[in-house]
N, C-alpha and C positions, 0 to 999 in steps of 0.2 A: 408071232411078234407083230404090233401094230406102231402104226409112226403117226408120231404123234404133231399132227402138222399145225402151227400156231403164228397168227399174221402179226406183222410188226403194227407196233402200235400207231403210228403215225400215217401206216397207209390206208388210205380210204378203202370203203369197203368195195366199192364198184371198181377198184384198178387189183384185185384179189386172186385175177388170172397173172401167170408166170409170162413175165417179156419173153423167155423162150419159146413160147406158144406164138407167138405174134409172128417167127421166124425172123427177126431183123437180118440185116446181113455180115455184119459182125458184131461182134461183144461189147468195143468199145462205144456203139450206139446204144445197145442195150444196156450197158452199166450209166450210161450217161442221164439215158429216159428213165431208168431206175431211180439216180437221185434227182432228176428236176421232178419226177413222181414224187419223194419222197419230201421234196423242197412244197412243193402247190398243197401239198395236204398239211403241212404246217404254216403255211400261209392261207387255204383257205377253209380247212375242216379238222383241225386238231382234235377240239372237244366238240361233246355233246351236253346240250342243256337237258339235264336231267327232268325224267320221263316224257321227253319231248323226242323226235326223231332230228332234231333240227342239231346241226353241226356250224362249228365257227372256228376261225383261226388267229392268226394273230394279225393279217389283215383288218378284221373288225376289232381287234384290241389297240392296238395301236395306232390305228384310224382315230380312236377318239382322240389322239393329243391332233391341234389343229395344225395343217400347214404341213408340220415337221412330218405326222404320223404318214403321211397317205402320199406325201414325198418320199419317202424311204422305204414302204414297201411297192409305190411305182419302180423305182430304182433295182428293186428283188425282181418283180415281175417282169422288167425287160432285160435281165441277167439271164434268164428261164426263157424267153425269146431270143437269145440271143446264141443259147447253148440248144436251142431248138433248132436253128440256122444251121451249126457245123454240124448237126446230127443227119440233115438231107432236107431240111423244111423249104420247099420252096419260096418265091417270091410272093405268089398271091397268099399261100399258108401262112407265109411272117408278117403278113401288111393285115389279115384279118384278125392273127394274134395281139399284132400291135393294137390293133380295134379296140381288141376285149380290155388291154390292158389301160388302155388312153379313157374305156368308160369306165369302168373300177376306179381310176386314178380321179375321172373329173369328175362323178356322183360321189365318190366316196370322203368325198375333200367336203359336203358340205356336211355339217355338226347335225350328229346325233343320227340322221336320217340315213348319212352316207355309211354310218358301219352297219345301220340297218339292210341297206342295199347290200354292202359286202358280205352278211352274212348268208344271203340268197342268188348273187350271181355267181362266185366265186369263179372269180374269170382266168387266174392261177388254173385249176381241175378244169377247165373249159380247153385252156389251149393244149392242156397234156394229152387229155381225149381226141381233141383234132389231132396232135403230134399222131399218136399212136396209131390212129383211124389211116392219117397218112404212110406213115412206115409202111405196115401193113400190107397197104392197095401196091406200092412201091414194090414189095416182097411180092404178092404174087402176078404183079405184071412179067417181073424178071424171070419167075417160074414159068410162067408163057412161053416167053420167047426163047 
Protein backbone atom coordinates (compact mmCIF):
# COMPACT_ATOMS: atom_id res chain seq x y z
CA UNK A 1 0.00 0.00 0.00
CA UNK A 2 1.45 3.49 -0.96
CA UNK A 3 0.36 6.94 0.37
CA UNK A 4 -0.45 9.00 -1.53
CA UNK A 5 1.12 12.45 -0.37
CA UNK A 6 -0.57 15.73 -2.06
CA UNK A 7 0.36 19.59 -1.06
CA UNK A 8 -2.11 21.91 -0.40
CA UNK A 9 -2.64 24.08 -2.99
CA UNK A 10 -1.97 27.49 -1.54
CA UNK A 11 1.39 26.44 -0.01
CA UNK A 12 4.43 27.48 -1.82
CA UNK A 13 6.42 24.92 -3.12
CA UNK A 14 9.78 25.84 -1.27
CA UNK A 15 7.81 25.69 2.41
CA UNK A 16 6.97 21.71 1.26
CA UNK A 17 8.88 20.48 4.25
CA UNK A 18 6.61 19.50 7.39
CA UNK A 19 6.99 22.26 10.52
CA UNK A 20 7.29 19.12 12.42
CA UNK A 21 10.71 18.78 11.03
CA UNK A 22 11.83 22.24 11.92
CA UNK A 23 11.13 20.74 15.71
CA UNK A 24 9.34 24.03 17.14
CA UNK A 25 8.65 23.71 20.64
CA UNK A 26 5.22 23.26 20.75
CA UNK A 27 2.24 22.84 18.53
CA UNK A 28 0.66 26.04 18.96
CA UNK A 29 3.80 27.72 17.27
CA UNK A 30 3.77 25.28 14.75
CA UNK A 31 -0.13 25.45 13.86
CA UNK A 32 0.42 29.16 14.10
CA UNK A 33 3.58 29.27 11.39
CA UNK A 34 1.46 26.84 9.41
CA UNK A 35 -1.31 29.50 8.75
CA UNK A 36 0.76 32.73 8.58
CA UNK A 37 2.62 30.08 5.78
CA UNK A 38 -0.45 29.58 4.53
CA UNK A 39 -1.54 33.49 4.80
CA UNK A 40 2.05 34.88 2.76
CA UNK A 41 1.39 32.39 -0.08
CA UNK A 42 -1.90 33.75 -0.62
CA UNK A 43 -0.68 37.04 -0.41
CA UNK A 44 2.37 36.54 -2.28
CA UNK A 45 2.35 33.44 -4.63
CA UNK A 46 -1.04 31.94 -5.22
CA UNK A 47 -0.89 31.53 -8.98
CA UNK A 48 1.27 30.93 -11.65
CA UNK A 49 1.51 32.67 -15.04
CA UNK A 50 1.14 30.07 -17.27
CA UNK A 51 4.34 28.51 -18.81
CA UNK A 52 6.24 30.98 -16.99
CA UNK A 53 7.87 29.74 -13.45
CA UNK A 54 6.89 33.20 -12.19
CA UNK A 55 4.13 33.18 -9.17
CA UNK A 56 1.77 36.16 -7.80
CA UNK A 57 -0.66 36.69 -5.15
CA UNK A 58 -3.28 38.78 -4.35
CA UNK A 59 -0.74 41.40 -3.05
CA UNK A 60 -0.10 42.12 -6.83
CA UNK A 61 -3.83 41.92 -7.58
CA UNK A 62 -5.00 44.16 -5.34
CA UNK A 63 -2.07 46.41 -5.55
CA UNK A 64 -3.52 47.63 -8.58
CA UNK A 65 -6.63 49.37 -7.12
CA UNK A 66 -4.50 52.71 -5.89
CA UNK A 67 -3.95 53.87 -2.24
CA UNK A 68 -6.90 51.48 -0.89
CA UNK A 69 -5.09 48.11 -2.50
CA UNK A 70 -1.52 48.31 -0.96
CA UNK A 71 -3.06 49.82 2.29
CA UNK A 72 -5.02 46.65 3.06
CA UNK A 73 -2.66 44.22 2.25
CA UNK A 74 0.13 46.49 4.26
CA UNK A 75 -2.50 45.92 7.12
CA UNK A 76 -2.51 41.72 6.25
CA UNK A 77 1.38 41.86 6.29
CA UNK A 78 1.88 43.46 9.64
CA UNK A 79 -1.02 40.93 11.17
CA UNK A 80 1.64 38.09 9.91
CA UNK A 81 4.25 40.30 11.92
CA UNK A 82 2.55 40.51 14.41
CA UNK A 83 1.46 36.89 15.03
CA UNK A 84 5.24 36.40 14.16
CA UNK A 85 5.95 38.26 17.53
CA UNK A 86 3.82 35.92 19.87
CA UNK A 87 5.30 32.85 17.96
CA UNK A 88 9.06 33.91 19.59
CA UNK A 89 10.29 36.41 16.87
CA UNK A 90 12.59 38.61 18.44
CA UNK A 91 13.03 42.24 18.49
CA UNK A 92 15.69 42.81 15.60
CA UNK A 93 13.63 39.57 13.72
CA UNK A 94 10.23 41.93 13.81
CA UNK A 95 11.93 45.32 13.05
CA UNK A 96 13.70 43.62 9.83
CA UNK A 97 10.16 41.93 8.99
CA UNK A 98 8.77 45.19 9.52
CA UNK A 99 11.45 46.42 6.85
CA UNK A 100 10.24 43.88 4.23
CA UNK A 101 6.88 44.92 4.89
CA UNK A 102 7.20 49.02 5.14
CA UNK A 103 9.20 48.33 1.32
CA UNK A 104 6.45 46.13 -0.28
CA UNK A 105 3.94 48.64 1.14
CA UNK A 106 5.97 51.88 -0.21
CA UNK A 107 7.21 50.50 -3.72
CA UNK A 108 4.26 48.64 -4.11
CA UNK A 109 1.85 51.79 -3.69
CA UNK A 110 3.20 53.20 -6.88
CA UNK A 111 0.86 52.17 -10.16
CA UNK A 112 1.57 49.50 -12.25
CA UNK A 113 5.29 49.32 -11.35
CA UNK A 114 4.60 48.60 -7.67
CA UNK A 115 2.60 45.17 -8.27
CA UNK A 116 5.42 44.63 -10.67
CA UNK A 117 7.80 44.75 -7.62
CA UNK A 118 5.17 42.72 -5.60
CA UNK A 119 5.18 40.11 -7.76
CA UNK A 120 9.11 39.54 -7.40
CA UNK A 121 9.83 40.60 -3.74
CA UNK A 122 7.17 38.96 -2.07
CA UNK A 123 8.22 40.19 1.26
CA UNK A 124 4.96 38.10 2.93
CA UNK A 125 7.33 34.49 1.93
CA UNK A 126 10.41 36.51 2.88
CA UNK A 127 9.45 37.00 6.57
CA UNK A 128 7.82 33.49 6.95
CA UNK A 129 11.32 32.12 5.74
CA UNK A 130 13.27 34.32 8.25
CA UNK A 131 10.25 33.33 10.88
CA UNK A 132 11.07 29.61 10.29
CA UNK A 133 15.06 30.09 9.75
CA UNK A 134 14.65 31.65 13.31
CA UNK A 135 12.33 28.99 15.16
CA UNK A 136 14.61 26.66 14.05
CA UNK A 137 18.24 28.15 15.21
CA UNK A 138 16.02 28.68 18.67
CA UNK A 139 15.15 24.71 18.70
CA UNK A 140 18.52 23.75 18.38
CA UNK A 141 20.31 26.23 20.65
CA UNK A 142 17.75 24.62 23.42
CA UNK A 143 18.97 21.07 22.32
CA UNK A 144 22.37 22.41 23.20
CA UNK A 145 21.92 23.40 26.34
Amino acid sequence: MTAISQEHPLRPASSAVGISGLGFRDAEAASAVAELDLLAALLDSRWRIPGTSIRFGLDAVVGLVPVLGDAATGIVSAYIVLRARSCGAGNILVARMLGNVLLDTVVGSTPVLGSIFDVYFKANNRNITLLRRHLGKVEVGRRRA
